[in-house]
C-alpha positions as CSV (number, residue, x, y, z in Angstrom):
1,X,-10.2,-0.7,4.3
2,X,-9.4,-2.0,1.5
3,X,-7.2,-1.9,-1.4
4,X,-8.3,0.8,-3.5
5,X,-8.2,2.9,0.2
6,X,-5.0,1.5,1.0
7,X,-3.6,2.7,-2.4
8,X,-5.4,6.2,-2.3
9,X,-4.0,6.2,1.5
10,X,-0.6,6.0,0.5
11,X,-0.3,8.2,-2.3
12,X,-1.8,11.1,-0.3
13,X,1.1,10.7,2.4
14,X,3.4,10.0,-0.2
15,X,2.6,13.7,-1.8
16,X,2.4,15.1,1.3
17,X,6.2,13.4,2.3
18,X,7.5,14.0,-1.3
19,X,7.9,10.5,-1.5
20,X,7.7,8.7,-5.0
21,X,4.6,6.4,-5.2
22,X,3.5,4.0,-8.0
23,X,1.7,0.6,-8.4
24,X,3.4,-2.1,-10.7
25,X,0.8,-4.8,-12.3
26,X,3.5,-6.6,-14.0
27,X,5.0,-7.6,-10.6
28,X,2.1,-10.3,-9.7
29,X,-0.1,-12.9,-10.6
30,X,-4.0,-12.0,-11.6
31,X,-4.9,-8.9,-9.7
32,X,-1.9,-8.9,-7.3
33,X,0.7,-6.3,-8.0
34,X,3.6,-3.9,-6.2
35,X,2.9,-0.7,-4.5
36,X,6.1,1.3,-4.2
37,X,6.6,3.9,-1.4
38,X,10.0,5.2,-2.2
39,X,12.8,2.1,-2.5
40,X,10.8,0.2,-0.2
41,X,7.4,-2.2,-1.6
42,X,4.5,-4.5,-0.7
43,X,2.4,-6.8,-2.2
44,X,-1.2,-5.3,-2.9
45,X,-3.9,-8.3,-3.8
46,X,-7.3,-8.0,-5.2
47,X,-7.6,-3.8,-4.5
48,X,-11.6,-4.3,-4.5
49,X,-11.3,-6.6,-1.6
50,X,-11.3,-6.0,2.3
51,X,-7.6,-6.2,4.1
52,X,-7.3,-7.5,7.3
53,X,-5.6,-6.5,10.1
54,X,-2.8,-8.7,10.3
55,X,-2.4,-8.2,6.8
56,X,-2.8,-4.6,6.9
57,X,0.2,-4.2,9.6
58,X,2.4,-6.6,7.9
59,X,2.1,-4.6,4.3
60,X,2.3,-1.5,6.3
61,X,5.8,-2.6,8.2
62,X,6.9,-3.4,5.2
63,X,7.1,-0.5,3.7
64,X,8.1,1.4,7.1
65,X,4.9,3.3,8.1
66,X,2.0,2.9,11.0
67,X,-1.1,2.9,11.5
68,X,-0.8,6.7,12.7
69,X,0.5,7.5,9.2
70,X,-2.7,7.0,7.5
71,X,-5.2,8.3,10.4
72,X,-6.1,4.5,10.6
């Protein structure tokens, strides 16, 4: 997956939760940025590039969901 998906992932369960979700450019350097999932956040890099699996879980944890959440 990765991070256009990711993004597209998490807006769709965000509608779905009623959960407020954005993306913030000006907190990161080059194509890094925020994704927000209600008052929690994670760090999305380069949104044309594969994420890993470690990576995937940890941005995942961080903003409280699974893998179950996105049908991943």
């Amino acid at each position: 997956m990765n991070g256009n998906e990711f993004e597209r992932k998490i807006r769709r369960l965000g509608r779905k939760r009623s959960v407020a979700v954005s993306f913030d450019r000006g907190h990161g350097k080059g194509s890094h940025g925020r994704l927000y999932y209600g008052d929690r956040f994670t760090t999305l890099k380069d949104r044309k590039k594969e994420i890993g699996p470690g990576l995937l879980s940890a941005m995942l944890a961080q903003l409280g969901l699974n893998k179950d959440d996105l049908g991943v």
